[in-house]
GUVO-176866 format. One record per atom (N, C-alpha, C, CB): y, z, x; residue in one letter. Coordinates in steps of 0.05 Angstrom, whole numbers, padded with zeros to 5 digits, always signed. Last residue first. Glycine has a CB too. Layout:
REM GUVO-176866
YZXA;...
This chain:
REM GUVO-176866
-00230-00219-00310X;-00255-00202-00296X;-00251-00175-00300X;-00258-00205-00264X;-00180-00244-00322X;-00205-00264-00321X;-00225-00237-00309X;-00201-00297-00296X;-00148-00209-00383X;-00158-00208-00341X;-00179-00231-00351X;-00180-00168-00319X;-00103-00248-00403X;-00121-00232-00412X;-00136-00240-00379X;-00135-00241-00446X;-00026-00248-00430X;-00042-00247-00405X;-00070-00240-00417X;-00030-00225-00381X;-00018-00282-00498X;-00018-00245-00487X;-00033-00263-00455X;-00051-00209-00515X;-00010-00328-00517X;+00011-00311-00517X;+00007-00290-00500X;+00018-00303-00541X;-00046-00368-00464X;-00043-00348-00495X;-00017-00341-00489X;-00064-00316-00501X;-00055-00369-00417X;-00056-00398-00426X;-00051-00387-00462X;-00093-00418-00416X;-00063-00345-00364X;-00043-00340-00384X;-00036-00366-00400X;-00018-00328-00370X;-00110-00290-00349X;-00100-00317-00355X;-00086-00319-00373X;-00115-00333-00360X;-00097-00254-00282X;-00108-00262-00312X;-00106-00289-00316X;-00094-00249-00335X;-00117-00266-00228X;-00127-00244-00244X;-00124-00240-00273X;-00117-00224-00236X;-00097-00334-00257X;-00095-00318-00227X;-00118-00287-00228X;-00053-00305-00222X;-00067-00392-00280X;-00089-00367-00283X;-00093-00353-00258X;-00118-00377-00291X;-00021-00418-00272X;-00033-00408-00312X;-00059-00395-00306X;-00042-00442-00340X;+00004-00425-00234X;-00013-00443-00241X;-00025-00436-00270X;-00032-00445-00220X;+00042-00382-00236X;+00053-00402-00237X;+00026-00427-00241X;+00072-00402-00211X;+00009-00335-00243X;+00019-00337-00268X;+00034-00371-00256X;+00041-00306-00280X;-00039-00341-00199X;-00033-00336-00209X;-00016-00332-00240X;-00036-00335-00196X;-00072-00383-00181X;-00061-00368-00159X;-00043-00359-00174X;-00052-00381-00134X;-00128-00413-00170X;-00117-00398-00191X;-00106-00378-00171X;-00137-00387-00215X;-00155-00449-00129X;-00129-00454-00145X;-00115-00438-00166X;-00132-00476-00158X;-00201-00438-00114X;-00200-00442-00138X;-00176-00459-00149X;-00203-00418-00149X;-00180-00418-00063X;-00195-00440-00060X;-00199-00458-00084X;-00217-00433-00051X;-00165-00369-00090X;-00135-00384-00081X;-00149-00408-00079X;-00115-00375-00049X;-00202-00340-00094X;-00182-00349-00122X;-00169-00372-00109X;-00155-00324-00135X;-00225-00328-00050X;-00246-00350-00069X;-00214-00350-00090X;-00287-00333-00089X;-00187-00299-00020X;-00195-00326-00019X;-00209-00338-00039X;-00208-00330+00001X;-00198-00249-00058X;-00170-00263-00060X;-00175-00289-00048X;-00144-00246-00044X;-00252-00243-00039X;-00245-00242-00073X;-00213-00256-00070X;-00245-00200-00089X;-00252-00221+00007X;-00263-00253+00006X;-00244-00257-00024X;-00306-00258+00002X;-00180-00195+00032X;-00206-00188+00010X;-00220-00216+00007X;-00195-00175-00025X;-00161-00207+00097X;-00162-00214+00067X;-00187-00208+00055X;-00158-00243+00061X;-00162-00145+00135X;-00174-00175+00136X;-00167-00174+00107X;-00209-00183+00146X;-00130-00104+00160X;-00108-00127+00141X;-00134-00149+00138X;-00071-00144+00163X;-00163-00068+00183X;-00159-00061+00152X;-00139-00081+00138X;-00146-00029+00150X;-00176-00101+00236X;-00192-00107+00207X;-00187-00096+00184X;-00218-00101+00207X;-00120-00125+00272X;-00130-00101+00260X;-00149-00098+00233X;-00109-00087+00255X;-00076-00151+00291X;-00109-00153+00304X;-00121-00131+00302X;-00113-00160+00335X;-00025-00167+00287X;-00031-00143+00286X;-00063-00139+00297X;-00025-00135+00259X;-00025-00229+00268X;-00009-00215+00284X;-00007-00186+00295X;+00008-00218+00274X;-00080-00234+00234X;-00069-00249+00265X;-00055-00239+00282X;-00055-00270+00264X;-00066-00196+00186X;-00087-00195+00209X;-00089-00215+00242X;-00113-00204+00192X;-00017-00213+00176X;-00017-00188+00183X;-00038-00182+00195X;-00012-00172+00165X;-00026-00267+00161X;-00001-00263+00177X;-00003-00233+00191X;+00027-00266+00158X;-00056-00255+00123X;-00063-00278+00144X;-00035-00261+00163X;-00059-00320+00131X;-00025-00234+00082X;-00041-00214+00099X;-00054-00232+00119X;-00063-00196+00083X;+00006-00278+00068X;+00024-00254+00079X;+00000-00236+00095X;+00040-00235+00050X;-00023-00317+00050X;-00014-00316+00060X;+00005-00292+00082X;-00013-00329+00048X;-00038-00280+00003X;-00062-00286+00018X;-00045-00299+00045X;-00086-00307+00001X;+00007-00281-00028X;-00009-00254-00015X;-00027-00259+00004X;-00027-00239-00034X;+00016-00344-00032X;+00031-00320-00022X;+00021-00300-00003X;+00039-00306-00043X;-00023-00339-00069X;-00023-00361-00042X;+00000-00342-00025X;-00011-00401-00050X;-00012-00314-00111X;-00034-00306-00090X;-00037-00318-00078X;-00055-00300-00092X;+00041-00286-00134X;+00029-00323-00119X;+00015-00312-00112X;+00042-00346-00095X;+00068-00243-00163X;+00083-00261-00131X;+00074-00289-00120X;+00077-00243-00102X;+00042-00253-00201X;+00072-00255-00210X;+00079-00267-00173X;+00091-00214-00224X;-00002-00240-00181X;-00006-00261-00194X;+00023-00269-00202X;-00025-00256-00215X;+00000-00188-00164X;-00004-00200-00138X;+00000-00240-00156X;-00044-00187-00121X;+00018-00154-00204X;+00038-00165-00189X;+00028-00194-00172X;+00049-00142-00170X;-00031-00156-00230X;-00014-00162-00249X;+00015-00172-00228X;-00011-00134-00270X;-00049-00120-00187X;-00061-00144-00196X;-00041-00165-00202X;-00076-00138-00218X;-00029-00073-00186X;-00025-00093-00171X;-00032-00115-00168X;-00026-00089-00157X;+00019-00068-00254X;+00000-00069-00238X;-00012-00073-00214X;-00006-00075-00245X;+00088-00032-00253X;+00063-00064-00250X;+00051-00058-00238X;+00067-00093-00238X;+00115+00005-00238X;+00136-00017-00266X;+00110-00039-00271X;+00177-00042-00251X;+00075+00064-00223X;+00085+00041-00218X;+00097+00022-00246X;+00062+00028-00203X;+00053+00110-00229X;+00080+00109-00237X;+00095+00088-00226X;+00092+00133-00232X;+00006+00119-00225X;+00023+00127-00193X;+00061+00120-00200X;+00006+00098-00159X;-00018+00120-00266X;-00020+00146-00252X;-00003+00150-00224X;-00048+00150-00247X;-00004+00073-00297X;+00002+00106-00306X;-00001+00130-00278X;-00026+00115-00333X;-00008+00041-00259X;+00012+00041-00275X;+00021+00078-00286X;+00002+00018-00299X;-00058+00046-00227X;-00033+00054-00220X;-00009+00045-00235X;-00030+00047-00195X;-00088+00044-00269X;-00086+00065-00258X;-00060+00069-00243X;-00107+00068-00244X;-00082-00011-00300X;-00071+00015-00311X;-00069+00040-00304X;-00080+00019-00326X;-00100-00038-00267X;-00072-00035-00269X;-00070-00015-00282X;-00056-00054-00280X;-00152-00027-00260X;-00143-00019-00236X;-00110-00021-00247X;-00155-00039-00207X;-00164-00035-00310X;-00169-00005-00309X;-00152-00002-00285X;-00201+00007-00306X;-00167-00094-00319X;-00150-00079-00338X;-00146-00051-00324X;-00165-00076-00368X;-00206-00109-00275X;-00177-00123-00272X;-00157-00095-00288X;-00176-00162-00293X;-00247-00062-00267X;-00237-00077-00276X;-00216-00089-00274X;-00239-00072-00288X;-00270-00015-00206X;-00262-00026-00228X;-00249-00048-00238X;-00253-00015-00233X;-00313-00024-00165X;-00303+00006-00173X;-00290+00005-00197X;-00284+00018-00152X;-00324-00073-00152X;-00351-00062-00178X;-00329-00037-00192X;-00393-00043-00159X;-00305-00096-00105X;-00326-00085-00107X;-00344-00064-00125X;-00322-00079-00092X;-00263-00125-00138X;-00295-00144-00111X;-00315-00122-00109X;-00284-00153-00065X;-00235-00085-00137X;-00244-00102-00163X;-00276-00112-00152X;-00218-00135-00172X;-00226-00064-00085X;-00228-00050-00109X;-00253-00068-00135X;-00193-00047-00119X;-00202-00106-00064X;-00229-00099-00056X;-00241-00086-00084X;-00228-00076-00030X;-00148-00112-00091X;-00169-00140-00100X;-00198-00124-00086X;-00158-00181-00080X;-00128-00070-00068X;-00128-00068-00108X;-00161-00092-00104X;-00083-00094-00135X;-00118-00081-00027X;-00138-00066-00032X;-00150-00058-00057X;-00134-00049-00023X;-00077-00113-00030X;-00113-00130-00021X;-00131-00105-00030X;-00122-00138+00025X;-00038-00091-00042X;-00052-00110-00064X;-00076-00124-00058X;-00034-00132-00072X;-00029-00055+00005X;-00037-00051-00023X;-00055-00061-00047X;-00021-00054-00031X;-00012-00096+00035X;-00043-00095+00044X;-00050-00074+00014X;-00052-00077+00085X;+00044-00116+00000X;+00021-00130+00003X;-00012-00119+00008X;+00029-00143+00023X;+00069-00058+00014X;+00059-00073-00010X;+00037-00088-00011X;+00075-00089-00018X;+00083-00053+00068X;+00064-00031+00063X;+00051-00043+00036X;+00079+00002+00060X;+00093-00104+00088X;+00073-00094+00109X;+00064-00070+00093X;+00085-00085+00142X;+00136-00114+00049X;+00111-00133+00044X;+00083-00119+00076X;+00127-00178+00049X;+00179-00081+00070X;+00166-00082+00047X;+00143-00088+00037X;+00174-00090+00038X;+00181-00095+00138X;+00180-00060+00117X;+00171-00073+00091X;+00217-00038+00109X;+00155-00141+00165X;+00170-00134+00162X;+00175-00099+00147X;+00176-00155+00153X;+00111-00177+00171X;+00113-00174+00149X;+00126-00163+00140X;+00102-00169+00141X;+00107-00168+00242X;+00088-00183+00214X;+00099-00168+00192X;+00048-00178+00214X;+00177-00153+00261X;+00141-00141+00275X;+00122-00156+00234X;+00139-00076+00282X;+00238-00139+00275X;+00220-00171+00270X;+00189-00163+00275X;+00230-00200+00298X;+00258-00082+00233X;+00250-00101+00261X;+00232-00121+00252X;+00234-00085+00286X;+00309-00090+00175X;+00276-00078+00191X;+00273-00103+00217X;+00239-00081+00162X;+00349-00048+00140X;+00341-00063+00164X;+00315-00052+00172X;+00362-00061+00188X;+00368-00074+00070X;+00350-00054+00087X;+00348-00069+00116X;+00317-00049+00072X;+00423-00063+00021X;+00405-00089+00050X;+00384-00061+00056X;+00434-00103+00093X;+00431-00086-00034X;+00440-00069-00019X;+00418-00070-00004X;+00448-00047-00029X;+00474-00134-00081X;+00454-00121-00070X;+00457-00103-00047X;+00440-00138-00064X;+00517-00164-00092X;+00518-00136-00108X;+00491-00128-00101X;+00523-00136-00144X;+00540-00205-00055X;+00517-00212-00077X;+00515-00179-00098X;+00479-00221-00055X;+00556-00171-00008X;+00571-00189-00036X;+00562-00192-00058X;+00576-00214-00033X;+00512-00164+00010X;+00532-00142-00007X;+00546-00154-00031X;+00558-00131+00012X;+00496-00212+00037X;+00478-00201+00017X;+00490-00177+00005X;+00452-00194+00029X;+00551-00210+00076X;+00543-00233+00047X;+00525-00224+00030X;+00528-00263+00055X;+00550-00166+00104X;+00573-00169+00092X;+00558-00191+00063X;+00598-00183+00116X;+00501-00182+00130X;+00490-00161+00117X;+00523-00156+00091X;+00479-00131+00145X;+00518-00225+00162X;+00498-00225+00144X;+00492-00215+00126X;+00484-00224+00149X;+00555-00210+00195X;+00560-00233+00171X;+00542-00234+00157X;+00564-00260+00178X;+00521-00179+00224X;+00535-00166+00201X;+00558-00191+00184X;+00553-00137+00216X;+00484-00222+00250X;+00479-00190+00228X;+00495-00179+00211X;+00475-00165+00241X;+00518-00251+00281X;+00505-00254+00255X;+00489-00236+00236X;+00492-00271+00259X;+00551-00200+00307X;+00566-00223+00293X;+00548-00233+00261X;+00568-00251+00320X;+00501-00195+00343X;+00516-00168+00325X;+00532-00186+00306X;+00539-00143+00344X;+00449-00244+00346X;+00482-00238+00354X;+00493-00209+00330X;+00507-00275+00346X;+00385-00255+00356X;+00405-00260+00335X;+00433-00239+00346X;+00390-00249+00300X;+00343-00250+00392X;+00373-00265+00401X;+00391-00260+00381X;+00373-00300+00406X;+00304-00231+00363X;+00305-00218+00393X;+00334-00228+00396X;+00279-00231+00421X;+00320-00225+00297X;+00304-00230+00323X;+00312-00228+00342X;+00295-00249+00328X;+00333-00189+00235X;+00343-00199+00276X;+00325-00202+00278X;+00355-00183+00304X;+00327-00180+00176X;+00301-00176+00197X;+00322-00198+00218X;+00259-00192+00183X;+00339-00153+00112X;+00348-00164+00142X;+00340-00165+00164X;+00365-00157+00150X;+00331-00145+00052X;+00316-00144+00075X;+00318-00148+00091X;+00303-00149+00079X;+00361-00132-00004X;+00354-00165+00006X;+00345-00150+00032X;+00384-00195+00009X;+00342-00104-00071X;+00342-00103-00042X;+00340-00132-00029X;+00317-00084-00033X;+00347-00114-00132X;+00372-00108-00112X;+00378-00105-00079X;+00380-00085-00119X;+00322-00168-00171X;+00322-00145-00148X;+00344-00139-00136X;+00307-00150-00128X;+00347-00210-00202X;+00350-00183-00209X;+00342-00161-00191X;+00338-00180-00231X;+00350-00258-00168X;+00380-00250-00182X;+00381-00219-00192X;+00387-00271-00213X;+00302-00258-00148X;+00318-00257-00136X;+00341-00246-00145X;+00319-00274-00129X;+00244-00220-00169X;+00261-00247-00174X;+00285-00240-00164X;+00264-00258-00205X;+00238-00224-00105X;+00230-00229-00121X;+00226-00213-00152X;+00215-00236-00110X;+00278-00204-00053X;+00253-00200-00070X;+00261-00212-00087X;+00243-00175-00078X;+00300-00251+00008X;+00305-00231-00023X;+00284-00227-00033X;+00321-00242-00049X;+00320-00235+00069X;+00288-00227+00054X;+00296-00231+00028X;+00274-00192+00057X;+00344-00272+00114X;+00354-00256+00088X;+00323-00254+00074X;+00381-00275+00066X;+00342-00272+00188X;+00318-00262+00163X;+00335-00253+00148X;+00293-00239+00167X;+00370-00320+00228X;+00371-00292+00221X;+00347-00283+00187X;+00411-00288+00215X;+00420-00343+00280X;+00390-00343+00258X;+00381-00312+00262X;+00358-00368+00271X;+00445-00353+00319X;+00462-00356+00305X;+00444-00354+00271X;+00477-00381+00315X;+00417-00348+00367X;+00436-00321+00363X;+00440-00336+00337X;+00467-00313+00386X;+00387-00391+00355X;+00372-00373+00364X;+00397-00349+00358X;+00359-00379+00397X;+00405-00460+00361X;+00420-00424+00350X;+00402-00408+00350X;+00432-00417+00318X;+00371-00499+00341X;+00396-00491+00372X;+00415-00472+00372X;+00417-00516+00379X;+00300-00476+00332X;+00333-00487+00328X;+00346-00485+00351X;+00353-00471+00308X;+00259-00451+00339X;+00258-00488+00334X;+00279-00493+00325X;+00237-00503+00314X;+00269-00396+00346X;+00266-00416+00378X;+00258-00442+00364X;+00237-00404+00407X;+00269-00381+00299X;+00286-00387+00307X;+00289-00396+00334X;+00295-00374+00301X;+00211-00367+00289X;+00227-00384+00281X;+00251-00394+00287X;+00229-00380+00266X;+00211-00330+00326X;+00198-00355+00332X;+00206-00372+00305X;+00162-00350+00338X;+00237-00289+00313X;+00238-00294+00326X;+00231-00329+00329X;+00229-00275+00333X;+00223-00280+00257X;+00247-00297+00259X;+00247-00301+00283X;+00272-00287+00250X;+00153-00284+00233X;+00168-00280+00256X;+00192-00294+00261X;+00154-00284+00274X;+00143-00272+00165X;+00131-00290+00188X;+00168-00287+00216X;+00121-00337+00165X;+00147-00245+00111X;+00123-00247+00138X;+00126-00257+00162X;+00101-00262+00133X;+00184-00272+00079X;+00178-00248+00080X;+00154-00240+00100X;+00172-00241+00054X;+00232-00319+00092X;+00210-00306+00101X;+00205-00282+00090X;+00211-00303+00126X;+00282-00339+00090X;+00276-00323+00069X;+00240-00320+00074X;+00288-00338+00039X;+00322-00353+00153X;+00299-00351+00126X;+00288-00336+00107X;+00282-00353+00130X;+00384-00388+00167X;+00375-00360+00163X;+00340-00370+00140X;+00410-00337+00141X;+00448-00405+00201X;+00420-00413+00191X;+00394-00379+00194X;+00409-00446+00217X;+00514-00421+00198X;+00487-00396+00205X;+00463-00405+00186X;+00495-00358+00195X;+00546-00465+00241X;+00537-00455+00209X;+00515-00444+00217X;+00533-00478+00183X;+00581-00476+00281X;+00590-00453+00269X;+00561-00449+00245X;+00624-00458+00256X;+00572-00532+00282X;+00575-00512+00313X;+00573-00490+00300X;+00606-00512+00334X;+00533-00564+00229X;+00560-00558+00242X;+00558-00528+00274X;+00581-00544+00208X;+00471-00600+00230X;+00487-00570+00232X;+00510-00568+00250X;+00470-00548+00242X;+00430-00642+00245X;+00458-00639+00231X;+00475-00621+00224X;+00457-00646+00213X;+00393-00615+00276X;+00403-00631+00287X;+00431-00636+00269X;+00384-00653+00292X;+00364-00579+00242X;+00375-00574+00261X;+00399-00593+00270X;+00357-00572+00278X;+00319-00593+00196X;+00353-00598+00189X;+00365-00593+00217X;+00368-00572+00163X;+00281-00603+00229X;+00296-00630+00217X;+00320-00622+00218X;+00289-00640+00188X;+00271-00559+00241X;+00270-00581+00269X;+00290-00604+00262X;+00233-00598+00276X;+00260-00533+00203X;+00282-00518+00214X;+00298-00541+00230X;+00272-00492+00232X;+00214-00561+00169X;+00241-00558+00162X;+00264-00554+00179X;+00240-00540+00147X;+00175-00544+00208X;+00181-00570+00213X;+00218-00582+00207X;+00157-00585+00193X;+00181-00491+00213X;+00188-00499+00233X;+00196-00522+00230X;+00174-00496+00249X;+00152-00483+00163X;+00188-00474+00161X;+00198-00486+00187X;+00196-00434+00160X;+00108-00506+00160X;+00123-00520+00143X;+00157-00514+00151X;+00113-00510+00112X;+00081-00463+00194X;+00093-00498+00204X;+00103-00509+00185X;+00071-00521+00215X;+00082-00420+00167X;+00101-00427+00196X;+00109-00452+00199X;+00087-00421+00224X;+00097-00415+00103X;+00075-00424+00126X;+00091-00432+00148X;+00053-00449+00117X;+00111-00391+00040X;+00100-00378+00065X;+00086-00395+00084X;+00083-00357+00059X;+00150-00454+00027X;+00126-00447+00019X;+00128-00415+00049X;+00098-00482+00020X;+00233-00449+00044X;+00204-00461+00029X;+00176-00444+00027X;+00194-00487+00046X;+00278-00430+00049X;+00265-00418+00019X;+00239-00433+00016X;+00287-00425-00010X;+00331-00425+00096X;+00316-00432+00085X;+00289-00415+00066X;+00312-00445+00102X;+00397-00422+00079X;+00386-00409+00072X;+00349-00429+00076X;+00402-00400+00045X;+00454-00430+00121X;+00440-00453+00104X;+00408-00431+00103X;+00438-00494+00126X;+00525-00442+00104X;+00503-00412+00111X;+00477-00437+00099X;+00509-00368+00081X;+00562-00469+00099X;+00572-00444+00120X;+00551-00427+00130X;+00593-00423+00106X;+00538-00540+00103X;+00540-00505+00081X;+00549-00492+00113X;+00495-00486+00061X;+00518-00581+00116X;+00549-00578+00110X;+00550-00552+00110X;+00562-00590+00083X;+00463-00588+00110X;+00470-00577+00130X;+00499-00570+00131X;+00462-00593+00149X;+00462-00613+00065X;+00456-00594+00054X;+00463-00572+00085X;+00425-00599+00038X;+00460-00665+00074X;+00480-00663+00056X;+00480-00633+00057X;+00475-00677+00027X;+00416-00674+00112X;+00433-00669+00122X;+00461-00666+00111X;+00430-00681+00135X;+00380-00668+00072X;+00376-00645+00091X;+00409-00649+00105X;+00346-00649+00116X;+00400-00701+00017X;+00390-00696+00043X;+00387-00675+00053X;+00401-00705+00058X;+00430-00682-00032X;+00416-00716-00037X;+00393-00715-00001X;+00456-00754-00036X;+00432-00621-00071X;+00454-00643-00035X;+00417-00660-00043X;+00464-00612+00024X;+00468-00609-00127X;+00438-00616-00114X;+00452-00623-00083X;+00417-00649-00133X;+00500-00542-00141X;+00499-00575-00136X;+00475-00575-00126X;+00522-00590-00116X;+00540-00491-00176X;+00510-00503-00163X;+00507-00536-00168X;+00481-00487-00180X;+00569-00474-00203X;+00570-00475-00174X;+00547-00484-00161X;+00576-00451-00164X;+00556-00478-00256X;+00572-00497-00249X;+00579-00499-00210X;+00598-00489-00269X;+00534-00439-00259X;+00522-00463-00260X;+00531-00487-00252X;+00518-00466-00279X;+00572-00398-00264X;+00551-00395-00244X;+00538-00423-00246X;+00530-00370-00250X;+00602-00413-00317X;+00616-00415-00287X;+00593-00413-00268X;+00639-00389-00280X;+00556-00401-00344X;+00575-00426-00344X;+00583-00437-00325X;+00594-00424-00354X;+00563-00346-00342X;+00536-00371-00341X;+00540-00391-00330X;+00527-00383-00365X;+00601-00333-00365X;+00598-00319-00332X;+00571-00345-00325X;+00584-00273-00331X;+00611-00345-00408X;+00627-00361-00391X;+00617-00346-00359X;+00664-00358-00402X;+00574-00319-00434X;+00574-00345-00430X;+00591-00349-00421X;+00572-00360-00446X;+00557-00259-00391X;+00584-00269-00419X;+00574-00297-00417X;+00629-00266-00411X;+00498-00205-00384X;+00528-00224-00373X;+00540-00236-00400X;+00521-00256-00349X;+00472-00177-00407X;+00483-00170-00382X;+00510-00183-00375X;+00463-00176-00361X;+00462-00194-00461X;+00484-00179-00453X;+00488-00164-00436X;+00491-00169-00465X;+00410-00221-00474X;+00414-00190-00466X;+00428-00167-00457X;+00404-00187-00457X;+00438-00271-00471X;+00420-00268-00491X;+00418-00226-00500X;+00388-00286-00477X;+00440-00275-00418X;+00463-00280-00437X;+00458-00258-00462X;+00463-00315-00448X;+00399-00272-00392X;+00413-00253-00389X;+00442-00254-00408X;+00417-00252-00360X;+00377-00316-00415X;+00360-00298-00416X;+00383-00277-00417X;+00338-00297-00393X;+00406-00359-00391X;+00406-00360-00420X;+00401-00326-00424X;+00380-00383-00435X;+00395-00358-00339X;+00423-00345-00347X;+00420-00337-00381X;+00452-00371-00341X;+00348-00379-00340X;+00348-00354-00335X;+00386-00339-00339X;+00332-00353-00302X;+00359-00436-00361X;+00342-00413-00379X;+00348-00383-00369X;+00306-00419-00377X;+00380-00449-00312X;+00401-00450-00343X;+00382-00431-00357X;+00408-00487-00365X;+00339-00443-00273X;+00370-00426-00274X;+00380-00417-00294X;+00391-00440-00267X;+00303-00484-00292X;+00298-00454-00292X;+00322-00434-00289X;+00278-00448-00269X;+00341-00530-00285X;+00333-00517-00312X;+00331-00490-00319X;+00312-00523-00317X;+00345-00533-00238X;+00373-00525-00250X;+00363-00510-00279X;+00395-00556-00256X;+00292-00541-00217X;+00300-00512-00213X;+00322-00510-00231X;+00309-00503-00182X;+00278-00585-00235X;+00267-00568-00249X;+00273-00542-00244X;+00246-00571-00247X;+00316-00611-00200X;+00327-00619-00233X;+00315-00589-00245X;+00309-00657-00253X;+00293-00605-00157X;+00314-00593-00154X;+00328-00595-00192X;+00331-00608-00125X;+00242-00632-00154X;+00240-00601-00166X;+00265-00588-00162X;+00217-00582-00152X;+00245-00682-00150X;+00244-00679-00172X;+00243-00645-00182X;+00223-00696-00177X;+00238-00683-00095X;+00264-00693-00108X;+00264-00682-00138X;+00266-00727-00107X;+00218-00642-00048X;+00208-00658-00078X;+00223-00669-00084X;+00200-00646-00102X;+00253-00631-00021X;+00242-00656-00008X;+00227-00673-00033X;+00219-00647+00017X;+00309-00598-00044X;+00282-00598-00027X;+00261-00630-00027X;+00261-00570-00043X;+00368-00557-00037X;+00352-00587-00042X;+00324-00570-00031X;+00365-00621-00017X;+00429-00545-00070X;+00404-00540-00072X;+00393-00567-00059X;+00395-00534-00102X;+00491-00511-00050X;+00478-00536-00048X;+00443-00532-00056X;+00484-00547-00017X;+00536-00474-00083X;+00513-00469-00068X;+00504-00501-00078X;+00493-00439-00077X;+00594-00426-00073X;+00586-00455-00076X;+00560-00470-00064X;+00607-00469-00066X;+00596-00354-00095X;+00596-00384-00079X;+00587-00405-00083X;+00587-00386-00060X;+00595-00317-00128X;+00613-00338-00129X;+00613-00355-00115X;+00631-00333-00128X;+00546-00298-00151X;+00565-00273-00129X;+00587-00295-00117X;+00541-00256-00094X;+00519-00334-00182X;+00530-00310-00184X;+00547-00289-00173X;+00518-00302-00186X;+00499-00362-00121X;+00525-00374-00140X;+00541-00354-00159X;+00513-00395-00161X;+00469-00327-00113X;+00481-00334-00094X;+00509-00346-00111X;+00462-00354-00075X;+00430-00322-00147X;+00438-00298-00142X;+00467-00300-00120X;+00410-00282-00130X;+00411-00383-00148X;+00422-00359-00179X;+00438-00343-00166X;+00397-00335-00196X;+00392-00386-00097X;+00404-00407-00115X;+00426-00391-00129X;+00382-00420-00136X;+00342-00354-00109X;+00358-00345-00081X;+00387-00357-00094X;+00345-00364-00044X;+00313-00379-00141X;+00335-00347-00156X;+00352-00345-00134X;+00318-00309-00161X;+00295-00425-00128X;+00313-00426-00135X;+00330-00395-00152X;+00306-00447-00146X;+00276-00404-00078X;+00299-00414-00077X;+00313-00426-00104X;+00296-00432-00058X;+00224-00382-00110X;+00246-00371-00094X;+00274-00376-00077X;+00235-00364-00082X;+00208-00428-00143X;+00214-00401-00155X;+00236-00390-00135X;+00185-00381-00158X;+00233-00483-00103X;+00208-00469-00113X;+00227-00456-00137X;+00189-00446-00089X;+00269-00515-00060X;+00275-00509-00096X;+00261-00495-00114X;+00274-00531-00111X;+00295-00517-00008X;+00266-00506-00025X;+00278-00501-00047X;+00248-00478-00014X;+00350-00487+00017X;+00330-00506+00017X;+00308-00500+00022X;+00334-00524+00031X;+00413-00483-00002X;+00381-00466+00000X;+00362-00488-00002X;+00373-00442-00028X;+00475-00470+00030X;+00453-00492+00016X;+00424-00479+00021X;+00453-00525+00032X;+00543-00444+00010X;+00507-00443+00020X;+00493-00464+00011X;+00489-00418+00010X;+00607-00433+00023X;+00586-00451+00020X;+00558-00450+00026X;+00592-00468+00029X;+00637-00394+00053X;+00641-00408+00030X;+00630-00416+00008X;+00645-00421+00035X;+00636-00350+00104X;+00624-00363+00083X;+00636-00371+00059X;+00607-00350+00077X;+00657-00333+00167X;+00665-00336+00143X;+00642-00356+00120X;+00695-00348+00148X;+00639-00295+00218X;+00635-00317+00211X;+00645-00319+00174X;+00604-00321+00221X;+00679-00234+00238X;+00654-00245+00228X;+00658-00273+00218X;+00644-00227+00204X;
């Protein structure tokens, strides 16, 4: 198998930067970039706070912090960041943003270095026909939040190599997670049965049956869910969600994935959930309170 050292994750969001966390945690030497320049400072932050957190709650030791932080660098380019043994991409859910990314960094990539996305939707196949590795690309799924979920998701495409699968599935172990395989088909196993879930939470609401408060609480209490689906769909991004079931009605050509209107009018709004400060609720208080 292909040896790993070094990763670079590129996209500094929320999800590159736990990808980031969870990566350095499991000891490797991880490059961060993204094009913002300015959101690779705001990810180190979010890191140092989120170690703080676990400090704080005696999962981990300050020196386990410490050391994890310390493995983490900015790279100044795409092509500082192509060095890596493994180059993780982590940007927004949208094909053409990940293609454009893939097109750029391509060209500076060592013979050997595996390039891989953190897609939760969108076809490795065809992602990986805008590189020059097609065998050498590959789907790491992490959930969200990265450092504390335990499942990472492994989605081949048609070319990806036995070699890069199981260099693959060897590294997301490492990490102290534990893989699932799923075929390259819209949205993959998790987010194909979750997601159309959370549209149906949003019909639900759209259509009178019940409240922001009542629909979490039903399936909190009654189906014995950790979260609402509301309450989630606003933790994951409803640009996201809405993104993810785009992906499932195009690619599938089936009207039970059309997006609820109710989840477009939010996202057109811009309230896309807890990262903009309002989504199904609002979180401009100490307490969340449903907008509906």
């Amino acid at each position: 198998m292909t040896t790993i050292r070094s990763v670079a994750v590129v996209g500094a969001g929320q999800m590159g930067a736990g990808i980031a966390q969870a990566v350095a945690a499991g000891g490797y030497q991880v490059l961060l970039y993204d094009a913002a320049g300015d959101r690779v400072p705001e990810a180190q932050g979010a890191i140092a706070a989120s170690l703080a957190r676990q400090v704080a709650r005696g999962l981990i030791d300050q020196a386990e912090a410490d050391a994890t932080l310390l493995r983490i660098g900015s790279a100044s380019s795409l092509a500082a960041a192509a060095k890596a043994d493994l180059v993780i991409e982590a940007a927004f859910e949208d094909e053409a943003v990940k293609k454009a990314i893939l097109a750029d960094l391509t060209p500076h990539l060592g013979q050997n270095t595996l390039l891989a996305s953190n897609t939760s939707s969108i076809s490795i196949t065809r992602l990986a026909s805008t590189t020059d590795r097609p065998e050498r690309f590959i789907g790491l799924h992490f959930m969200k939040p990265a450092p504390v979920m335990k499942l990472v998701e492994i989605i081949r495409g048609i070319a990806t190599s036995a070699d890069t699968y199981e260099t693959a599935v060897a590294f997301a172990e490492s990490l102290g997670k534990t893989t699932t395989n799923s075929e390259d088909f819209p949205a993959f196993i998790v987010n194909r049965i979750l997601v159309p879930m959370i549209n149906e939470a949003v019909y639900v609401l759209y259509e009178g049956v019940g409240n922001v408060a009542s629909i979490d609480k039903a399936l909190k209490l009654g189906a014995n869910h950790p979260m609402g689906p509301l309450e989630l769909a606003d933790f994951m991004g409803l640009d996201v969600v809405l993104a993810i079931m785009n992906v499932l009605y195009d690619g599938l050509a089936d009207s039970k994935y059309r997006p609820c209107p109710l989840l477009v009018k939010y996202v057109e709004a811009g309230w896309l959930g807890r990262k903009s400060g309002r989504g199904f609720y609002d979180y401009s208080g100490t307490e969340p309170v449903p907008t509906r």
